[in-house]
N, C-alpha and C positions, 0 to 999 in steps of 0.2 A: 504494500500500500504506500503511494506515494505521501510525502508529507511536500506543502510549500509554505515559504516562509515568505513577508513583506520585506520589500527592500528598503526601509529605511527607519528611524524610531519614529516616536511619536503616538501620539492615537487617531486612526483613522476614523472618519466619519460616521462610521457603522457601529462601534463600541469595544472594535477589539485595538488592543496592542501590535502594533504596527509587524514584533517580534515573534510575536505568540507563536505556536503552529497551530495550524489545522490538517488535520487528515480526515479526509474522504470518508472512512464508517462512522465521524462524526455528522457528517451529512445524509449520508446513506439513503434511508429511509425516504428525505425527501428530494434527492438525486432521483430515485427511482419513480418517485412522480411527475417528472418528466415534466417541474416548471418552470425551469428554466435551463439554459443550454447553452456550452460556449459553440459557434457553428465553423469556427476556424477565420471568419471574416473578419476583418480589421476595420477602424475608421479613419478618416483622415492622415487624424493623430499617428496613426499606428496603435492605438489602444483597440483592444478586444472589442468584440459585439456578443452584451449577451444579448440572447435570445427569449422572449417569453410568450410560446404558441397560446392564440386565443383557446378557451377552454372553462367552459362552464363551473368546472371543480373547483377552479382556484380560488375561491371566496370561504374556501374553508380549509386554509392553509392556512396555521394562524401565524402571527407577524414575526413572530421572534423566532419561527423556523425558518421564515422569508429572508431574514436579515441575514439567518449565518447562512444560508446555499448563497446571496449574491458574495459576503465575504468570502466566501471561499473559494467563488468563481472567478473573483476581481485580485484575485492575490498567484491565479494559475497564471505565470507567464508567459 
């Protein structure tokens, strides 16, 4: 299982420590809910494109599951 780290200190906008790690079967669960997705696109920036396919479900994702799948997704580089 992979683990990625941020690349800088500080605290990120989402609530985690910029150091921390995240691994993957911390997400798991809501990874496999398929709501959100890195699709390998870039923008402009060169920053990532997540992805979040429209989907009736998602209104019962609650928020603080929301927050760590995009930190997790926004820290894959």
């Amino acid at each position: 299982m992979q683990t990625h780290r941020w690349k800088d200190e500080g605290e990120s906008g989402l609530g985690f420590r910029k150091n921390d790690e995240m691994k993957a079967m911390e997400v798991l669960p809501i990874l496999k809910e398929k709501v959100a997705y890195l699709s390998g696109g870039r923008d402009k920036r060169g920053g990532p494109i997540l992805t979040f396919p429209a989907r009736s479900n998602h209104d019962r994702i609650r928020q603080e599951d929301l927050r760590r799948l995009i930190s997790y997704l926004a820290c894959i580089p």
